[in-house]
LOZA-398069 format. One line per 8 residues: their letters; for each residue z, y, x of N, C-alpha, C. Coordinates in nm, 3 decimals. Layout:
A> Z/Y/X/Z/Y/X/Z/Y/X  ...
REM end
This chain:
XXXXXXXX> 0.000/-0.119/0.085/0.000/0.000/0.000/0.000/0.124/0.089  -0.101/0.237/0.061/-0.080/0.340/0.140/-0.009/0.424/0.134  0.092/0.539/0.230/0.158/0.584/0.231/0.112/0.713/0.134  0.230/0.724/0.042/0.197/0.842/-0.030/0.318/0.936/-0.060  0.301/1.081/-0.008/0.421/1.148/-0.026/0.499/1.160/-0.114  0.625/1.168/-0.116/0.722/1.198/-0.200/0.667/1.238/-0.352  0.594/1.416/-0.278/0.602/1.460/-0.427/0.475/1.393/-0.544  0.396/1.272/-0.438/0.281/1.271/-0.502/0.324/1.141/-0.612
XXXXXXXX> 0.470/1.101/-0.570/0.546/0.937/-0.673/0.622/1.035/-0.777  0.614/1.155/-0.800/0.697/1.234/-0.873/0.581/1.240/-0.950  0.461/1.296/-0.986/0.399/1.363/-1.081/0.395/1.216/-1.217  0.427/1.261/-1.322/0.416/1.142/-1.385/0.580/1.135/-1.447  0.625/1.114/-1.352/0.771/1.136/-1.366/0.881/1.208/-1.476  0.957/1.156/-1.485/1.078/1.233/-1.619/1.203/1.251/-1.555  1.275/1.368/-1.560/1.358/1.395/-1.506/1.477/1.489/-1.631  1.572/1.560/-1.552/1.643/1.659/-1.607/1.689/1.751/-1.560
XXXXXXXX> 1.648/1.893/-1.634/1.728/1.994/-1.595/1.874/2.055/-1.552  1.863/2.058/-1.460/2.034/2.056/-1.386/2.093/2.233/-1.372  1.970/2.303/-1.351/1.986/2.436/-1.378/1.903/2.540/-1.482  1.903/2.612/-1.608/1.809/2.706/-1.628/1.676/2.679/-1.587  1.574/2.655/-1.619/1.457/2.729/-1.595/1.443/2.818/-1.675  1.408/2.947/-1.673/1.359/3.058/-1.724/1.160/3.010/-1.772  1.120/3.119/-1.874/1.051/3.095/-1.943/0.937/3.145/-1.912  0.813/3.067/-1.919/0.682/3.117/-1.857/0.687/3.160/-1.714
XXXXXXXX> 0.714/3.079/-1.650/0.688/3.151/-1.495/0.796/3.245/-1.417  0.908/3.294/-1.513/0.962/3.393/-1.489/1.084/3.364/-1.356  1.074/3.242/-1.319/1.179/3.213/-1.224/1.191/3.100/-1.206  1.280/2.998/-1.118/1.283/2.881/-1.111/1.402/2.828/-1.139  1.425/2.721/-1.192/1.538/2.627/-1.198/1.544/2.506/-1.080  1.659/2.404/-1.129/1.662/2.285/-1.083/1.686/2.185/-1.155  1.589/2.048/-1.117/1.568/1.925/-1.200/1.639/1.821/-1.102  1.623/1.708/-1.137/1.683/1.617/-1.112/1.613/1.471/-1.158
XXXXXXXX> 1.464/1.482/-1.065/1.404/1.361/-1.086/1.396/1.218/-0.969  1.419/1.152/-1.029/1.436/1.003/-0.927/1.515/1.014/-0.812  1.639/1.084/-0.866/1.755/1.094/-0.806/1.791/1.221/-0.676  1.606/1.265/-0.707/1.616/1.395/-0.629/1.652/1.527/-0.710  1.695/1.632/-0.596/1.719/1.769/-0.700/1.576/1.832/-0.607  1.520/1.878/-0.727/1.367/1.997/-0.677/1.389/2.111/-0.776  1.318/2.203/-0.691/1.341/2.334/-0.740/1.213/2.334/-0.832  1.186/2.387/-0.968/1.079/2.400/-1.074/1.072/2.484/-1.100
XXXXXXXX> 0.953/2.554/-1.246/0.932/2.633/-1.287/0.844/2.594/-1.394  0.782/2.633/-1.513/0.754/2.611/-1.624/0.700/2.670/-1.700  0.588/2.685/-1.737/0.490/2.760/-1.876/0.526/2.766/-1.988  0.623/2.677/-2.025/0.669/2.675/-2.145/0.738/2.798/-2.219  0.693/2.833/-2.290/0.758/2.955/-2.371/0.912/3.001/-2.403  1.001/2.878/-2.371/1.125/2.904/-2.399/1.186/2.848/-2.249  1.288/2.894/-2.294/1.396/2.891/-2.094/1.410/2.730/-2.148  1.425/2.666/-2.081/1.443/2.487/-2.004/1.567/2.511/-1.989
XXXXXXXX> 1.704/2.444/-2.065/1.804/2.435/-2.039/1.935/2.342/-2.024  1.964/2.323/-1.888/2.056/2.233/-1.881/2.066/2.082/-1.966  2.043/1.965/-1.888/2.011/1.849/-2.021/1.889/1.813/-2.100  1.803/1.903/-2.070/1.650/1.863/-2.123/1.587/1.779/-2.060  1.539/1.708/-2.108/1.379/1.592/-2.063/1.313/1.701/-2.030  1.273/1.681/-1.909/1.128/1.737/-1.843/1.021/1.611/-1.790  0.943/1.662/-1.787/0.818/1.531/-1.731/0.714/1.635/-1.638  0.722/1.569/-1.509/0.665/1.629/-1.386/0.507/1.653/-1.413
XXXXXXXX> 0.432/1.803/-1.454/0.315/1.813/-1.472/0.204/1.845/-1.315  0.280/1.880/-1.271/0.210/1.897/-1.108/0.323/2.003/-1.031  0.249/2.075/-0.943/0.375/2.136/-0.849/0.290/2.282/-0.825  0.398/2.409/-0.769/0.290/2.553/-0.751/0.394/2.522/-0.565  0.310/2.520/-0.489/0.383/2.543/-0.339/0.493/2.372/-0.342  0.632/2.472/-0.332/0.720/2.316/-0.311/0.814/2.335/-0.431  0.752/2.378/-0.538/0.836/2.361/-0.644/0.761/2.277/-0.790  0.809/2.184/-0.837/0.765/2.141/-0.922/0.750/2.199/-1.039
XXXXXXX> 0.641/2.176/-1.140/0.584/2.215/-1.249/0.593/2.100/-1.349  0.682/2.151/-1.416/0.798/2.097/-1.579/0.745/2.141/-1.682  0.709/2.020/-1.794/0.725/2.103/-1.970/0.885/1.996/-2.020  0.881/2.059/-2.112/0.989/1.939/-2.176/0.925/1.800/-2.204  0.994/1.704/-2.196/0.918/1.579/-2.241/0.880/1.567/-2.400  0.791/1.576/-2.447/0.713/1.512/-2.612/0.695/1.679/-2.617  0.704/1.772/-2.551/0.660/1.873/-2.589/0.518/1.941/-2.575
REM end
């Protein structure tokens, strides 16, 4: 199997919000997927808060890109 980075076994992925994300872009939070904490951020129209399903949509730089999960 070929070696594939970290963040590339994350996309796909479901995790949870451990800090705030703020809404549309406006700042970043922290998740808590596959036992890692990554710093995110999110399009989603409402702030991401504490305890939400997120599901890993891709990444901007070294921060991952979150919607809520079934959202």
């Amino acid at each position: 199997m070929p070696y594939q980075p970290s963040f590339d076994r994350l996309l796909g992925q479901t995790g949870v919000v451990v800090e705030t994300i703020q809404a549309d872009r406006h700042g970043t939070g922290i998740v808590k997927v596959m036992g890692e904490f990554w710093s995110a951020e999110t399009d989603w129209p409402d702030p991401l808060q504490p305890g939400i399903s997120v599901l890993v949509v891709g990444r901007v730089g070294l921060r991952l890109a979150v919607l809520p999960e079934g959202g």
